[in-house]
N, C-alpha and C positions, 0 to 999 in steps of 0.2 A: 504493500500500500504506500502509494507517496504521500506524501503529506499536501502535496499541492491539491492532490481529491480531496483533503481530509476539508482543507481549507476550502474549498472552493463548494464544496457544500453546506460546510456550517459557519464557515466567514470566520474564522478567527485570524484576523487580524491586530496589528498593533494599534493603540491609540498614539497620535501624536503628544505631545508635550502639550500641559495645557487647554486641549479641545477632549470635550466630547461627543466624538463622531465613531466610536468603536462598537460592535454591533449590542454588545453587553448596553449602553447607553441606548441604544434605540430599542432592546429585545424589552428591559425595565419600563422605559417612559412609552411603551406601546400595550402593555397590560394594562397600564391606568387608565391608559388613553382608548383604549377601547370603549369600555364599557360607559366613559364620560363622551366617547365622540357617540354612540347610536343614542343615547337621550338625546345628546344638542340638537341630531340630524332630523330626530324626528321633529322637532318643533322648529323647527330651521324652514324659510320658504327656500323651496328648488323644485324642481323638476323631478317626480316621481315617476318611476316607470310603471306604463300601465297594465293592467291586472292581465292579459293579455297575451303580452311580451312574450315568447318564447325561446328568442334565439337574440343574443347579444352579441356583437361586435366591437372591442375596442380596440381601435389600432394607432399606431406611434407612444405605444407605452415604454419608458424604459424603468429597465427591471435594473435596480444596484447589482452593477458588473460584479462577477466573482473573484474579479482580481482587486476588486474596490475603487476602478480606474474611474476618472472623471468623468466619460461618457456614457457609463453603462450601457446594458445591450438595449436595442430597440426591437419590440415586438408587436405583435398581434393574437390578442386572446378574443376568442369563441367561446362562448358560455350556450349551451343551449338546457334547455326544463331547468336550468335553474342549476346546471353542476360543468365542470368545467370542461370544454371539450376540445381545445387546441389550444396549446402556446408555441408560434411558429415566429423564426422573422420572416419566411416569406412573404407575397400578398397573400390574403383570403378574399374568395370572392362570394357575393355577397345576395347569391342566392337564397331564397330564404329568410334571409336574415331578417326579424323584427324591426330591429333598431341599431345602428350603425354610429358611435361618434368615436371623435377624435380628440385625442390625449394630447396633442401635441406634442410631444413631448416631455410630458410628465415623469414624473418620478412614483412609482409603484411600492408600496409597501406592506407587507402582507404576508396569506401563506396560499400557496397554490398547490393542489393536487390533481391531477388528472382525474376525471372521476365523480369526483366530490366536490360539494360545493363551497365555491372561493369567499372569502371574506377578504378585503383588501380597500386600502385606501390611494387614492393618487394626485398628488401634490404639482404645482409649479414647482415649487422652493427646491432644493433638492434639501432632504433634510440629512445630512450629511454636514450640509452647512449649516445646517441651521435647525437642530433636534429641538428645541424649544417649541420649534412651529407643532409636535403631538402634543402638546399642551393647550393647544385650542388651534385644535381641529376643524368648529363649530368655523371659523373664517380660514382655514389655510387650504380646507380637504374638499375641492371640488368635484371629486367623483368616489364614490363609497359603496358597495356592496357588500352585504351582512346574510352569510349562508346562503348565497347562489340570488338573494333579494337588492335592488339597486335601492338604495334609503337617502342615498344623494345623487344626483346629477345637473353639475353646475358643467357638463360640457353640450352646451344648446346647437355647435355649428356640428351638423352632420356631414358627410361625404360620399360622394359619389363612388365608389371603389369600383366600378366599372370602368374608369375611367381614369384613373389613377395609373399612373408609369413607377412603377417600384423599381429603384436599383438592385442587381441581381441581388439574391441573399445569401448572408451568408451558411449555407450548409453544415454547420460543424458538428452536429451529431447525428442526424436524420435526414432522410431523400422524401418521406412521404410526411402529413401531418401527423407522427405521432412521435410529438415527445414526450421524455419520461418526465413523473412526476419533479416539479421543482420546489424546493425547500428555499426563500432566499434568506441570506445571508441577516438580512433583518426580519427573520418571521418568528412574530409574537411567541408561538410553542416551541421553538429549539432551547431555550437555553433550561427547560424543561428537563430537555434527556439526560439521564445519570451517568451519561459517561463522558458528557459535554461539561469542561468547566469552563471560565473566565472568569480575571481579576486581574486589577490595574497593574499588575506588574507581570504574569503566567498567566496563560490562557495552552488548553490542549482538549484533547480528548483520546479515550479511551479503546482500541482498536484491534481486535481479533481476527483471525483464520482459523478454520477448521477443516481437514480433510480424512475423509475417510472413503476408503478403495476393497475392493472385493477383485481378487484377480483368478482368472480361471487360464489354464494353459490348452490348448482345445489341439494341438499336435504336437509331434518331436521324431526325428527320424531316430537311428539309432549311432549315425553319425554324430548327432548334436546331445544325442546322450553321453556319449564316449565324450566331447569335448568338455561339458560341461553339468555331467549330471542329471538325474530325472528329475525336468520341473515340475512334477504332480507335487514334488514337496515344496514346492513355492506357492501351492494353490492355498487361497483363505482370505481374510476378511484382516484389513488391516487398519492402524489409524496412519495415514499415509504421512500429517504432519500438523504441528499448532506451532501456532505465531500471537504472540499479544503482548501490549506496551503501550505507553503515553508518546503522543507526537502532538506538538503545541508551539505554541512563541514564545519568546523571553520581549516582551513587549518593552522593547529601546524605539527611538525615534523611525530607525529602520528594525523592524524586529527580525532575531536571529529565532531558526526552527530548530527544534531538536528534536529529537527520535531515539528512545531506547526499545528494543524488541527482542524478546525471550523467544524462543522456537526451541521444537525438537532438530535435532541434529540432521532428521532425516529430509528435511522441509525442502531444504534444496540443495543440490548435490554440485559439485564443480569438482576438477580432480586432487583438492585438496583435502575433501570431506570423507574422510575414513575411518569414520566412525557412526554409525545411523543414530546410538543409543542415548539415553536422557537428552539433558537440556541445555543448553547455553545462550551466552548474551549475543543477538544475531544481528542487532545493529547498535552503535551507542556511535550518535555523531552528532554536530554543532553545521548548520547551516547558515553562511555568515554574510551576508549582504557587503560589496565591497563599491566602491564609485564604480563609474562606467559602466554600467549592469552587469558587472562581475560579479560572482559568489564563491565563495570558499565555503568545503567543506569538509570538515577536521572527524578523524574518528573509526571506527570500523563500518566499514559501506562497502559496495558492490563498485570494481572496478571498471571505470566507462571503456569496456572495449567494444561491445555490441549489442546491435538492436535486441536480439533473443534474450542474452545477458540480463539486460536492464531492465525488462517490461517483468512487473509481478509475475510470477508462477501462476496463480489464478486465474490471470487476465490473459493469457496466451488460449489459440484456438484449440490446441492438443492438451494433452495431464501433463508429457513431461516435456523437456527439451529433448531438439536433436543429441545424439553421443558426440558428435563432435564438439558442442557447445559444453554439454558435460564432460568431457573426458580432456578436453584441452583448455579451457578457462576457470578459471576462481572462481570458486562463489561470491567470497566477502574475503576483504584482506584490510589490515588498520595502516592509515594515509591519511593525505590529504590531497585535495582534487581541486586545483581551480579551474571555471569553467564560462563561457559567456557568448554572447552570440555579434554577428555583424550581418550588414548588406538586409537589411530591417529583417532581421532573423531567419532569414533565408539560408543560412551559414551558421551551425552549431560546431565549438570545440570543447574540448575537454584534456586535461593533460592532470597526473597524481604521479605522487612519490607515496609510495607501500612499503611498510617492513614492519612483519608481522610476528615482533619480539614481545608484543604483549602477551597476546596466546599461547604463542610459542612456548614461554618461560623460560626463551635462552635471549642473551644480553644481545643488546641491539648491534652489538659488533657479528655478531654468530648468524643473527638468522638472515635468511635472503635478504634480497633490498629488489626492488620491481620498479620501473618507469614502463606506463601505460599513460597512452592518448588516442584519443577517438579526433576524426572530422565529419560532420555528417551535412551535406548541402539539399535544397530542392531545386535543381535545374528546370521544374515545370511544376505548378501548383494553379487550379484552376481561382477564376477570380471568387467562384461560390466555396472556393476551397473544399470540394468534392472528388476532386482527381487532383490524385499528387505524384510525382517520381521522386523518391529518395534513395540517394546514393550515399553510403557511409565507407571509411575506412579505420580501422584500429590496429593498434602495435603496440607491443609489449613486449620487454627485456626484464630477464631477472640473471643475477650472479649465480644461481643456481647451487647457495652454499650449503644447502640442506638438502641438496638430491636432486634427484625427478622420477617421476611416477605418472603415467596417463594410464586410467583404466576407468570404462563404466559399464551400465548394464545396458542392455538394449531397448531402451525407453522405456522400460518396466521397474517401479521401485522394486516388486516382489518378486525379484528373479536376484539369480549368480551375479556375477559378474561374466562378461562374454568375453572381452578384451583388455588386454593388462600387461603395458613392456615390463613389469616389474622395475625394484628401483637400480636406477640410471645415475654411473656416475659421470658427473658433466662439468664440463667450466662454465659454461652461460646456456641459455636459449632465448629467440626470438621468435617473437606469434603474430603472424599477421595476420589481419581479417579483412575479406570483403563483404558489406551488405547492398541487396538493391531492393526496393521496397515499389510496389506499383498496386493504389490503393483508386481504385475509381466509383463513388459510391460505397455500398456494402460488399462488395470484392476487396478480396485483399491476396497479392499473390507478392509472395516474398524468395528472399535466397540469399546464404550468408557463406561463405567459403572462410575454413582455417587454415593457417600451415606453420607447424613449429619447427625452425632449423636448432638444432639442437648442436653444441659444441662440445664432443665429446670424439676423441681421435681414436679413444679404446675400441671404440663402438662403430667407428663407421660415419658418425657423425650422420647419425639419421634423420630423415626428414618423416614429418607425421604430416598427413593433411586431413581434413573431411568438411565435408559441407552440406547443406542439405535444401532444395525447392519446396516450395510450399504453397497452398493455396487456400483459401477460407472464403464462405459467400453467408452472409446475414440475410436467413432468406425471408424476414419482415420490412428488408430494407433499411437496416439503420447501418449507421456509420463509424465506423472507429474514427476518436476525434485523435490529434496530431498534435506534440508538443514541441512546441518548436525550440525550446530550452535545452530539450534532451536527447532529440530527435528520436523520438519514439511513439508508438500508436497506445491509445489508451486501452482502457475496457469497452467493451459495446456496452451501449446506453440499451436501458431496458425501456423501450417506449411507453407498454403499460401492463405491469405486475400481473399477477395469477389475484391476485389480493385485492387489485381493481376490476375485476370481471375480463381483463385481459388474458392476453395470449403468453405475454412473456417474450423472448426474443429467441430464436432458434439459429442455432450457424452450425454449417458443415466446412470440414474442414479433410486436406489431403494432402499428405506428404511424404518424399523421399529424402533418404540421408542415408550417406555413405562416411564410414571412416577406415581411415587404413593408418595400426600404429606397428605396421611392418616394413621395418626396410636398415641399411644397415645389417649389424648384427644383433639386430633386438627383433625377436617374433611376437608383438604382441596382439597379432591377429587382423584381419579384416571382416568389415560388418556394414551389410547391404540390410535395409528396414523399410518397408513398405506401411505407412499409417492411415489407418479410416478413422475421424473423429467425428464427434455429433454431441452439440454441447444444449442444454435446455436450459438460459435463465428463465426462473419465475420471477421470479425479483431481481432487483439492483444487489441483492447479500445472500443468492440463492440459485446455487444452477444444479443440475444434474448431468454426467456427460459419460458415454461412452468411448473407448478408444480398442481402434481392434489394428494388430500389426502382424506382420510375417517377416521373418528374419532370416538372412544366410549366413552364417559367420564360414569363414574360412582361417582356420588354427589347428594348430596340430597333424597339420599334413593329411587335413580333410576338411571334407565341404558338410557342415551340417545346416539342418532347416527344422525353421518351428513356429507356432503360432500360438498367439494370446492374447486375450482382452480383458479390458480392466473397466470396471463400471466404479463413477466416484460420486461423491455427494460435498456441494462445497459449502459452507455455510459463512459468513463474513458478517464481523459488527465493524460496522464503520458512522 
């Protein structure tokens, strides 16, 4: 989980020095203010909507950005019987439609569900500057809906949206009108949730994973028994992994983010994790706002080498990573990373210093020492930012003073291990990686190449490589959104839950990966893997997913074959 989700759905951010404009200010003075703004409205002369009305329209509403930026997003909300039926920037046309006005540009404050009916108010002022204005409401709040009912309407100029020329929109989570429920950052109920805190000085919230896998082996020749044992004894019901911990602000002028995260050891694997069993500290870092839109980030983190690397375990189309992302990259190593972007963030870098003498428990002379950097660009990003080309590059050098080792399983936690040079004595190694990412709509087809030159003259000085193609289709049509900071794709937006009479969001998913860590005089196998995936959010905190694979390994002076699928169940507090 980044924290940039964490924030970006429950707005914690910092307050400046001085002002209250932090959502804690708005989420307090909006509970009073409620229940004093529906007396005033009722006795207030305006414009009542009549008894009638079945289908509402408000368009050029801006919702408080989730980055908390001065423009906020501008939209269009659909209320139809009284509950809430789209929030799009596109246009909506206005078929239908009752009653039709325009926000001009207002500022929206409130809480919205898809589904369910909206309570919300909308301001000129932007109350960001000016939070006093929920304090009488009765003169600032010229449009007001109370459980799906209009109790104010001081916007009298309608519009023709026939006629209306909308600039493209932008796209960024969805192709059709169904977006997911939105929580904004100032709505009255969040600061409610128990795992949501704020105060003037810390603000975070509370944040878990849960996974659990049932894996069944459905073949095996007897070559791949011979390599690697009868997977029948890998078949059973497992907790695949938990993850949980506080990610918040240290509320300075520019607030720094911090992140501590407990996991089983099993949660995610890179070929440093050799051990599955209890528990440890999985993340502990300072995220530090620097001039220039530079960030620093101090601590144990995930090394920016690649897209597959960086994007949550969760949030990927498949259960696990390709082997080659696991068998040739770290999981988490302790560094620190500056990182920042150019050419209006068209251009993401990254570059860290690792040396992982904390864990280790040998003195920071003893253990490895790593230099990793990522560049990741969009040579084409459409202007509804619906089709994108991303092209990344990453590299990585260690002194290789604690060995080396590549080995993983065959995208199955619940299996052997299938390939393993064993340990490798070396002077250094270098890893390069290539990504290229082609996301148009709810397609997304990707492909990530490794290759580690290894310095080792005992040995031959082997070269390992593997890489793997890939393809995912969201077949409700939604969109994996794009971070341009990180250069990575998000989660898919669940447009509307099992929970709201919804469908949920469905994606299929299809992939190859090959890795070969033979060559030299080190045999530590090759592995061809064929993936069928099919993932089921119910919710935004709720999926169900299938993955079914067929694998070749060639080791041991034969060619074995086998198949297996893994059914998991993910559950997420966020």
């Amino acid at each position: 989980m980044r924290f940039v989700q964490a924030s970006e759905r429950y707005g914690m951010r910092g307050r400046p020095e001085n002002k209250k404009s932090s959502a804690v200010v708005y989420v307090r003075r909006f509970h009073g203010a409620l229940s004093y703004l529906i007396c005033l409205l009722l006795t207030e002369p305006c414009l009542l909507a009549a008894p009638d009305i079945e289908i509402i329209l408000v368009r050029n509403v801006s919702l408080i950005d989730r980055q908390n930026s001065a423009e906020g997003v501008l939209v269009n909300i659909l209320i139809k019987n009284g509950k809430l039926e789209i929030i799009t920037e596109e246009a909506v046309a206005k078929d239908d439609v009752s009653l039709v006005v325009d926000a001009r540009r207002g500022f929206l404050i409130g809480k919205l569900s898809i589904g369910q009916p909206p309570s919300f108010m909308i301001f000129y002022v932007d109350p960001r500057e000016n939070p006093d204005l929920l304090l009488d409401t009765k003169t600032h709040a010229v449009f007001a809906i109370q459980g799906g009912e209009i109790v104010k309407n001081m916007l009298i100029d309608t519009i023709d949206t026939s006629t209306q020329k909308a600039a493209p929109a932008k796209k960024s989570g969805w192709l059709a009108y169904t977006p997911p429920p939105i929580v904004l950052p100032l709505a009255f109920g969040e600061s409610a949730q128990w795992n949501h805190w704020n105060s003037k000085y810390v603000s975070g919230i509370f944040i878990a994973a849960l996974l659990v896998d049932r894996q069944w082996w459905l073949s095996q020749d007897a070559a791949s028994e011979q390599q690697v044992g009868d997977l029948k004894n890998f078949e059973s019901g497992e907790l695949r992994g938990v993850r949980f911990g506080p990610v918040g602000t240290l509320n300075f002028s520019k607030p720094w983010v911090y992140t501590v995260m407990v996991a089983s050891n099993a949660f995610e694997r890179g070929f440093d994790a050799d051990n599955s069993e209890g528990f440890s500290l999985f993340d502990y870092r300072l995220d530090i706002p620097l001039p220039a839109s530079l960030n620093l980030s101090v601590g144990k983190q995930k090394e920016p080498f690649s897209m597959e690397r960086l994007i949550p375990l969760f949030d990927l189309p498949m259960q696990e990573r390709s082997a080659a992302a696991d068998a040739m990259q770290r999981s988490r190593n302790v560094g620190a990373v500056l990182s920042g972007t150019v050419f209006s963030q068209r251009l993401s870098w990254a570059g860290g210093l690792f040396n992982d003498w904390i864990d280790s428990g040998e003195s920071f002379d003893e253990s490895s020492q790593e230099f990793v950097g990522r560049v990741t660009g969009l040579p084409f990003i459409s202007e509804d930012e619906s089709s994108l080309v991303h092209l990344g590059f990453g590299w990585r050098y260690t002194d290789a003073k604690n060995g080396l080792q590549f080995l993983t399983t065959p995208e199955f936690e619940n299996s052997p291990t299938f390939v393993d040079t064993g340990q490798l004595d070396a002077n250094s190694a270098v890893t390069y990686g290539l990504e290229a990412t082609w996301r148009k709509g709810p397609i997304w087809i990707d492909g990530e190449y490794n290759r580690t030159d290894v310095d080792s003259p005992s040995l031959g000085d082997p070269v390992f490589t593997g890489y793997h193609i890939g393809a995912s289709w969201a077949v409700s049509g939604e969109i994996r959104p794009y971070n341009r900071k990180s250069g990575t794709l998000g989660r898919l937006p669940v447009s509307t839950s099992v929970n709201q009479g919804g469908r949920g969001v469905l994606e299929l998913a299809l992939r190859w990966s090959e890795l070969d860590l033979t060559d030299g005089l080190v045999k530590g196998g090759e592995m061809e893997i064929l993936s069928l995936g099919l993932t089921w959010w119910l919710t935004g905190a709720i999926n169900a997913s299938v993955n079914y694979r067929h694998i070749n390994l060639d080791r041991l002076d034969s060619d074995g074959s086998s198949d297996g699928l893994t059914a998991r169940m993910t559950f997420l507090l966020e």
